[in-house]
C-alpha positions in Angstrom: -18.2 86.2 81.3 -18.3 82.6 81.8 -18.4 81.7 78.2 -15.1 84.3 77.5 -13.4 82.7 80.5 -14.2 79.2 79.5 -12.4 80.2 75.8 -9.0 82.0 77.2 -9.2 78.9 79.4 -9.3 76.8 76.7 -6.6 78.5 74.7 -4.4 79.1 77.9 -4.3 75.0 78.6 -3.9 74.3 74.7 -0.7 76.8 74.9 0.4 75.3 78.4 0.3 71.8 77.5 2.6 72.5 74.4 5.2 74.5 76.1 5.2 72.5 78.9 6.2 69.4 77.1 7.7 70.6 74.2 5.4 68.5 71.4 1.9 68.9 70.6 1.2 64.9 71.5 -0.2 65.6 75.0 -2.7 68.0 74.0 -3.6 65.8 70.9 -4.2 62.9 73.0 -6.2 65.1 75.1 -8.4 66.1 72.7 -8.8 63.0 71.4 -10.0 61.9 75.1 -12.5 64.5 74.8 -13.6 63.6 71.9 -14.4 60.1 72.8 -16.3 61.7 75.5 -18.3 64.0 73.6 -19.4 60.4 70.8 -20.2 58.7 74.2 -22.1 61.3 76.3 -23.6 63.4 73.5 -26.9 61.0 73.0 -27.8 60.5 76.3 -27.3 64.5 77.1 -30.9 65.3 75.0 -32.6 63.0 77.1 -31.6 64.1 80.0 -32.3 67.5 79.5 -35.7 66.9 78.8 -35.8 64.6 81.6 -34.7 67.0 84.6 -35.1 70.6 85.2 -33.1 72.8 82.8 -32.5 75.5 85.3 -31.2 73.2 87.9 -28.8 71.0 85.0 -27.6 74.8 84.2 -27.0 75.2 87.9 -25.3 72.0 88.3 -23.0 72.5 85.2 -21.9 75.8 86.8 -21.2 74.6 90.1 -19.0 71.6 88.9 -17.4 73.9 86.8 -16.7 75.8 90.0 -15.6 73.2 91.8 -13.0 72.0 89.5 -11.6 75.3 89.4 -11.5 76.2 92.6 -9.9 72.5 93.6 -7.2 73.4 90.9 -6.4 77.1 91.9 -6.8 76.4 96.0 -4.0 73.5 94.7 -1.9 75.8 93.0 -1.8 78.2 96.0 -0.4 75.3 98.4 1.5 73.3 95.5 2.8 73.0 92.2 0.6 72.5 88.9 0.9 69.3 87.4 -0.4 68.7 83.6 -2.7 66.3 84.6 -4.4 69.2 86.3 -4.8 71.2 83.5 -6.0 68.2 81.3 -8.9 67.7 83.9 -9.4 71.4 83.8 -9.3 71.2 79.9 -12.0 68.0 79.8 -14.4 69.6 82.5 -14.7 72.7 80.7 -15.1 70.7 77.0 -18.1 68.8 79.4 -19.5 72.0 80.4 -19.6 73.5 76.8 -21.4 70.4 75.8 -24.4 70.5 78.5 -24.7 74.2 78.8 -25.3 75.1 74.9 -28.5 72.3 74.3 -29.7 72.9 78.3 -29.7 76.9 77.7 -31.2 76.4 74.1 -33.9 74.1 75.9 -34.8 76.3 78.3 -34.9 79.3 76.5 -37.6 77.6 74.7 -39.3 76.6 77.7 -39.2 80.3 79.3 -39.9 82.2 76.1 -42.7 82.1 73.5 -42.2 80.7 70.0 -42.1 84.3 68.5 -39.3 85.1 70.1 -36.9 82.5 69.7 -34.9 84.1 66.7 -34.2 87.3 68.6 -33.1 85.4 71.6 -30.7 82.8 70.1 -29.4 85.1 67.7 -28.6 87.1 70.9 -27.1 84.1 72.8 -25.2 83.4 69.6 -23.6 86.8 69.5 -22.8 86.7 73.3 -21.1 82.9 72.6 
């Protein structure tokens, strides 16, 4: 459910951002943001993995994820949404894609014996 959530999210912002401001140069630069992020973080991500506990990164990764939305909605219940919102909504989730799939594919080879890797990530694969 996460994973389907995360991609009508992602969709929902994309189309938000757009109509919102009438050009596509918001969510361009936005994506270029996250892409920045993704050149600078991505190396170090591996090593932390294998550094720390993959169950508790997964953990962690879901309850930021969490918190950001739940800061944004409990917001939108008292206030008005603003785009920068959604951007930080839109970056936190693009930062959550990119620790959970290497931290799940890490730990499903430290739960799960060697023969069984193909079944299981072929699985995960279909469930992405």
């Amino acid at each position: 459910f996460s994973g389907f959530g995360q991609g009508m999210t992602m969709i929902g912002i994309s189309w938000y951002l757009v109509e919102s401001t009438g050009s596509a140069s918001l969510l361009g630069s936005t994506m270029l943001l996250s892409s920045i992020m993704t050149l600078l973080i991505g190396p170090y991500l591996g090593t932390l993995i294998d550094r720390f506990s993959r169950k508790a990164i997964l953990q962690l990764e879901q309850l930021g994820g969490f918190s950001v939305l739940a800061l944004v909605t409990a917001w939108g219940f008292f206030g008005t949404y603003q785009e920068w919102m959604m951007i930080l909504v839109f970056l936190a989730s693009m930062f959550m894609f990119h620790v959970h799939e290497p931290t799940q594919a890490a730990f499903i080879q430290e739960t799960f014996e060697q023969k069984h890797y193909k079944v299981i990530n072929s699985t995960m694969e279909i469930q992405i």
